[in-house]
C-alpha positions as CSV (number, residue, x, y, z in Angstrom):
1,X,26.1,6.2,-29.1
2,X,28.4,3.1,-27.0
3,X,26.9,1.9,-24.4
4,X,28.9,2.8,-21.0
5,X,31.1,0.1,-19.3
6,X,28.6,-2.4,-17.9
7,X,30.1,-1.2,-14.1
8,X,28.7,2.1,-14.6
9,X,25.9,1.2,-16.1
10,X,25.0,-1.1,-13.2
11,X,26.0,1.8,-10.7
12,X,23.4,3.8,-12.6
13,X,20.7,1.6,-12.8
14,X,21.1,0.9,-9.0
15,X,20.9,4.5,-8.2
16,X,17.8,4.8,-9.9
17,X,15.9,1.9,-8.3
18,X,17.5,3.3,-5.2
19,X,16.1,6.8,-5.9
20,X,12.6,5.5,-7.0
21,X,12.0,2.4,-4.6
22,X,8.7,1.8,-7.2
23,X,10.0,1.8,-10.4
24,X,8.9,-1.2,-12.1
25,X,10.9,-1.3,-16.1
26,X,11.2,-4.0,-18.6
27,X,14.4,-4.8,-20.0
28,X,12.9,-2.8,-23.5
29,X,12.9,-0.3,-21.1
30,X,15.8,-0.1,-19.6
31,X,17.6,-0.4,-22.8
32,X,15.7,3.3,-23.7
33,X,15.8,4.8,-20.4
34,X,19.7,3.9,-20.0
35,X,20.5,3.8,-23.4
36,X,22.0,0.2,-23.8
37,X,22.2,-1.7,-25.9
38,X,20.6,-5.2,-25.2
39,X,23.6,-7.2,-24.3
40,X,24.6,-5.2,-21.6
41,X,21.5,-4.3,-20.7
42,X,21.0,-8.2,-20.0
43,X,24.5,-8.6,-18.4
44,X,23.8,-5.7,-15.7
45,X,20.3,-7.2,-15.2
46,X,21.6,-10.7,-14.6
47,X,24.0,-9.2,-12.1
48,X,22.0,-7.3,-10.0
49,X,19.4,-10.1,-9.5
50,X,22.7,-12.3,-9.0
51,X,23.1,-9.5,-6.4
52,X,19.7,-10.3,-4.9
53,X,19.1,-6.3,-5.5
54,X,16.7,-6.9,-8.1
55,X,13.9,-9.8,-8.9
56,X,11.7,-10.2,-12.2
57,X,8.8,-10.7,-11.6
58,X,6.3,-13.3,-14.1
59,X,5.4,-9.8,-16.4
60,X,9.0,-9.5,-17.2
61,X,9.6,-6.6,-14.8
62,X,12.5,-5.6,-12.6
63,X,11.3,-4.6,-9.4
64,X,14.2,-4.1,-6.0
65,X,13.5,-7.0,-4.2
66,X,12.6,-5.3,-1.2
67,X,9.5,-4.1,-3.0
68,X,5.8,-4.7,-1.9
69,X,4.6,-6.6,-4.4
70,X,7.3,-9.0,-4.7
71,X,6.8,-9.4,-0.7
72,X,2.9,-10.0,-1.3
73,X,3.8,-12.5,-4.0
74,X,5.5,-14.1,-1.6
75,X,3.0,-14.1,1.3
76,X,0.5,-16.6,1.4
77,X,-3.4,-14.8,1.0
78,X,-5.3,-17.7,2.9
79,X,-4.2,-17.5,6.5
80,X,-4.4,-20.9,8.5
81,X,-7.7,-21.9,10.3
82,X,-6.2,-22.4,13.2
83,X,-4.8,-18.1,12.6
84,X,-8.5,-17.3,11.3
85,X,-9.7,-18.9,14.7
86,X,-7.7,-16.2,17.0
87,X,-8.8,-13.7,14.6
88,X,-12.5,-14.0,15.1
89,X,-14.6,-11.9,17.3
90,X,-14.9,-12.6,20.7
91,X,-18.6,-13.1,21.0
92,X,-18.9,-15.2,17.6
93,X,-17.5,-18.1,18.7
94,X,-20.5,-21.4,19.5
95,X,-20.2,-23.1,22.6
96,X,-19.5,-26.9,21.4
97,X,-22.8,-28.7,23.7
98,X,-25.3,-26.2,21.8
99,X,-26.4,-27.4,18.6
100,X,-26.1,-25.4,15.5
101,X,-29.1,-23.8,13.5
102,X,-29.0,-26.2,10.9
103,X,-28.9,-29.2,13.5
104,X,-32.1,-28.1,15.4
């Protein structure tokens, strides 16, 4: 079977990430699920992450790039002392004149 003109198979793909905002596929995938064959599959894969609509991320996925995972990738997990500070509970805080435990 020929592979569809790589504007309708970009259309296509698009739809589908639009209408599963999880989906997660290699390109292996793709080629299977869309039925391409791997040079277009590449081309329209290059051109929607030209078209910041999709990222890869370092498994070798496409994900939409407004997806949660890419957004956690991108958010640092160890907030700032000075962030951890304001998040503490109001009574844990010492007093700086008394002495800790392990100064007594």
């Amino acid at each position: 079977m020929a592979s569809p003109p790589v504007r309708e198979a970009a259309r296509v793909i698009r739809d589908e990430y639009l209408d599963l905002p999880g989906l997660s596929l290699t390109l292996e995938q793709m080629q299977r699920l869309f039925r391409l064959d791997a040079l277009t599959c590449e081309s329209v894969t290059a051109a929607l992450v030209d078209l910041r609509f999709l990222a890869r991320n370092s498994q070798g996925r496409y994900l939409r790039l407004d997806h949660p995972m890419l957004r956690m990738a991108r958010t640092p997990t160890v907030r700032p002392l000075r962030d951890r500070r304001r998040m503490a509970k109001p009574g844990a805080a010492r007093s700086s004149t008394s002495p800790s435990p392990e100064c007594r």
